[in-house]
C-alpha positions as CSV (number, residue, x, y, z in Angstrom):
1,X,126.7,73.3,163.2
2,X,130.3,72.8,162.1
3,X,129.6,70.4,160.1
4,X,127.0,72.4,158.1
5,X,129.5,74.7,157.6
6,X,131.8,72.5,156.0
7,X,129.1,71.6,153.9
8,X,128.6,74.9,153.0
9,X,132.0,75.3,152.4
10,X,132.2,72.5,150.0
11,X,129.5,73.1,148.2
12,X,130.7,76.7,147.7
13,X,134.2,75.4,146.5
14,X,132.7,72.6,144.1
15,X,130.4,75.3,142.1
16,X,133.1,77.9,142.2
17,X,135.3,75.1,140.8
18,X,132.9,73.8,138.1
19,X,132.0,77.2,137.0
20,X,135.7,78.4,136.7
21,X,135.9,74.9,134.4
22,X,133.0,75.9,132.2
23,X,134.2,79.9,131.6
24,X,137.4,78.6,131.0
25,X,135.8,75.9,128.1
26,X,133.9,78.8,126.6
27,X,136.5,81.8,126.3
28,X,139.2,79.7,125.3
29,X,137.5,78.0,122.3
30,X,136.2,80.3,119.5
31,X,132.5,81.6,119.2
32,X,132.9,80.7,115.3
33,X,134.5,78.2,113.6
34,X,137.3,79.9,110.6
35,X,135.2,77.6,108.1
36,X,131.5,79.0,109.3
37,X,133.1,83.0,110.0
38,X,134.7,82.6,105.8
39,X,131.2,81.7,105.0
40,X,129.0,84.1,107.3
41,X,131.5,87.1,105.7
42,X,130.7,85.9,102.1
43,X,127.5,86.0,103.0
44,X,127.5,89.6,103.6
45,X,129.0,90.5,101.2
46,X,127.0,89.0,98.8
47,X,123.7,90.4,100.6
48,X,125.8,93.7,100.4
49,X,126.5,93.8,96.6
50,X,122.7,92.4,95.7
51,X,121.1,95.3,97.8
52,X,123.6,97.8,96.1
53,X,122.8,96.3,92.9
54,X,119.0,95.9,93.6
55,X,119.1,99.8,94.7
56,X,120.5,101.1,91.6
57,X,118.5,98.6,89.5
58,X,115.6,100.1,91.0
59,X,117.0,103.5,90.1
60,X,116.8,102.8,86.4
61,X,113.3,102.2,86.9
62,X,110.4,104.6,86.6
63,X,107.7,104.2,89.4
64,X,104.1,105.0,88.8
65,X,104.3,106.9,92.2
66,X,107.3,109.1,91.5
67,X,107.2,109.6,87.3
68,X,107.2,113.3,86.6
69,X,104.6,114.6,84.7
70,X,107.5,115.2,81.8
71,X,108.8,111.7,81.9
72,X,105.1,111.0,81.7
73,X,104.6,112.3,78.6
74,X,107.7,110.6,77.3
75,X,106.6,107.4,78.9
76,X,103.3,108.1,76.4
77,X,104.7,109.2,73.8
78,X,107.6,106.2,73.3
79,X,104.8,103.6,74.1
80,X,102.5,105.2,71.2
81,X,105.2,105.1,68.6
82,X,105.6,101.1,69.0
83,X,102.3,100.2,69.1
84,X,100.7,103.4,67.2
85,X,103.2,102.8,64.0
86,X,100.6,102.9,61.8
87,X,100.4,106.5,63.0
88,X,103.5,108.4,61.9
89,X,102.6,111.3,64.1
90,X,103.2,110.0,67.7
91,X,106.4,108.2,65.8
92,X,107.6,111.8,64.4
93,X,107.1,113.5,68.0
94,X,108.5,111.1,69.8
95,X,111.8,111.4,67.3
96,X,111.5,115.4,67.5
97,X,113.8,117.9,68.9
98,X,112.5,120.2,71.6
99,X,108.6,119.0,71.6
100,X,105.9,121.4,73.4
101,X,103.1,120.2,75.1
102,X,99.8,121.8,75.6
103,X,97.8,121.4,78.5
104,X,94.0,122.2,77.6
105,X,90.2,121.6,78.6
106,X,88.9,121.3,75.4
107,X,88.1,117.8,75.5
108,X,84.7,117.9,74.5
109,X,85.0,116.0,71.1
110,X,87.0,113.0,73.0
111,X,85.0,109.9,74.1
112,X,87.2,109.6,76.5
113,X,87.9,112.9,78.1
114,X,90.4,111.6,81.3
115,X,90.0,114.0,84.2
116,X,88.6,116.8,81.6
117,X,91.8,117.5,80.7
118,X,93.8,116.5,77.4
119,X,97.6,117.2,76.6
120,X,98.4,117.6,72.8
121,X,102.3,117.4,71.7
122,X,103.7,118.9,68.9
123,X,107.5,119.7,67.5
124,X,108.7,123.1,69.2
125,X,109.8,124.3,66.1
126,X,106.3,123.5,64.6
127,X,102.6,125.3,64.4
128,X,99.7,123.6,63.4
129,X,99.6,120.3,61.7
130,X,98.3,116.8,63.5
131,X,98.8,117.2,67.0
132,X,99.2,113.4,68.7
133,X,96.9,114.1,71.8
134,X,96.0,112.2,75.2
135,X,94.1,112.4,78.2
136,X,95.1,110.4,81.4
137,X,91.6,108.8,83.6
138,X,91.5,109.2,87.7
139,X,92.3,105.2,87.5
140,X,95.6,105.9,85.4
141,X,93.6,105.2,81.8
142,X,95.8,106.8,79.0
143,X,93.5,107.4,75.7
144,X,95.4,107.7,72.8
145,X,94.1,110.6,70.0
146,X,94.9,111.6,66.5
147,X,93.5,115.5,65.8
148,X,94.3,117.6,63.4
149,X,93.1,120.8,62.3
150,X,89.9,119.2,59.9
151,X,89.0,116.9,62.9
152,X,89.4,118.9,65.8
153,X,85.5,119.3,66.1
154,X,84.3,116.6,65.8
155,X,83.9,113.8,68.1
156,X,86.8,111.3,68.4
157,X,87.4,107.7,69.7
158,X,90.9,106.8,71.2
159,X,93.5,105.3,68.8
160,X,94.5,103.1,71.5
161,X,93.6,103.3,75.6
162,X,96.2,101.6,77.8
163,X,97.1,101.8,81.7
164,X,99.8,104.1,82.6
165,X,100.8,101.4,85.2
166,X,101.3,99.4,81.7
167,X,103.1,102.0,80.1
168,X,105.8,102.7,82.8
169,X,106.2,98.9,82.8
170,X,106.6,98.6,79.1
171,X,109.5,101.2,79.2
172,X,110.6,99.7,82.1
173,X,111.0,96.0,80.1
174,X,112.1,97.8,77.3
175,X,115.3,99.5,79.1
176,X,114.6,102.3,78.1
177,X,114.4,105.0,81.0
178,X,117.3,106.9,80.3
179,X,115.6,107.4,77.0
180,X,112.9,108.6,78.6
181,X,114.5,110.7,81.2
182,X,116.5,112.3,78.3
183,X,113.2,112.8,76.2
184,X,111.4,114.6,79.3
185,X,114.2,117.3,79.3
186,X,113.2,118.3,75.8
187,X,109.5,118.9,76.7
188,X,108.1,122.5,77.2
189,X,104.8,122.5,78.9
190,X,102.4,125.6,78.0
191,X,98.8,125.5,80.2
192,X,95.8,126.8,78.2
193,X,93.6,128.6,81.4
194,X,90.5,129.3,79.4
């Protein structure tokens, strides 16, 4: 029995021994290499300055999710005077000061009547005259219209129908959302109830 407890004893002794050697190994020698801690920090950095550049980059972009129903119209309007030039109205308006836009269910005439609802823009300090009009679709279809006081009854086929999702990305390519933004603050909505 003695000699099983010597054993014992030794064996105890050896692992306590051995384990001692190991901890000592591991604490005394760094978790990182300098070389691979330089790198890891630049590393993260880097990630750091892309995501803070990535967020703001992606504040400078309008999102089809979040657009206001001002920038909207900006967003429409500034897509209309680059590829509408042949139609110096939705040129004009976009270049106005102060621009009202009229909400209204009279979209009978359209061929393209959106969610029954069209919106017709014209300068603030400005009655009458051709009113560049739209109407936006439940699927994000924007329909482009030219009406003026001789045409307003009669039945009309869009200028030009585009996606909205087509639009915002348009601006978006075009760097122009602080334009936009900007333009949005000069628009005065008026909602006709009848």
């Amino acid at each position: 029995m003695k000699t099983k407890n010597v054993v014992i004893t030794v064996i105890v002794v050896v692992l306590v021994l051995a384990g001692a050697y190991f901890a000592g190994r591991t604490f005394s020698k760094p978790a990182v290499d300098s070389s691979q801690e330089t790198s890891t920090k630049a590393a993260a950095q880097q990630s750091s300055a892309s995501s803070s550049s990535s967020t703001s980059a992606d504040a400078d972009q309008l999102d089809y999710n979040t657009i206001t129903p001002m920038q909207t119209a900006a967003a429409i309007m500034y897509y209309a005077k680059d590829k509408l030039s042949d139609q110096n109205d939705w040129h004009s308006i976009y270049n106005a000061n102060g621009i009202d836009l009229f909400q209204s269910n009279n979209t009978e005439h359209l061929s393209d009547p959106g969610r029954g609802v069209c919106w017709s823009l014209h300068p603030s300090n400005m009655a009458g005259g051709d009113t560049p009009t739209y109407t936006v679709g439940a699927d994000g279809t924007v329909s482009y219209y030219h009406v003026t006081t001789v045409n307003q009854n009669k039945d009309k086929n869009p200028l030009l129908t585009v996606n909205l999702h087509d639009i915002i990305n348009y601006v978006n390519s075009h760097h122009a959302v602080s334009d936009i933004k900007a333009k949005a603050q000069d628009i005065h909505a008026t909602i006709d109830n009848q």
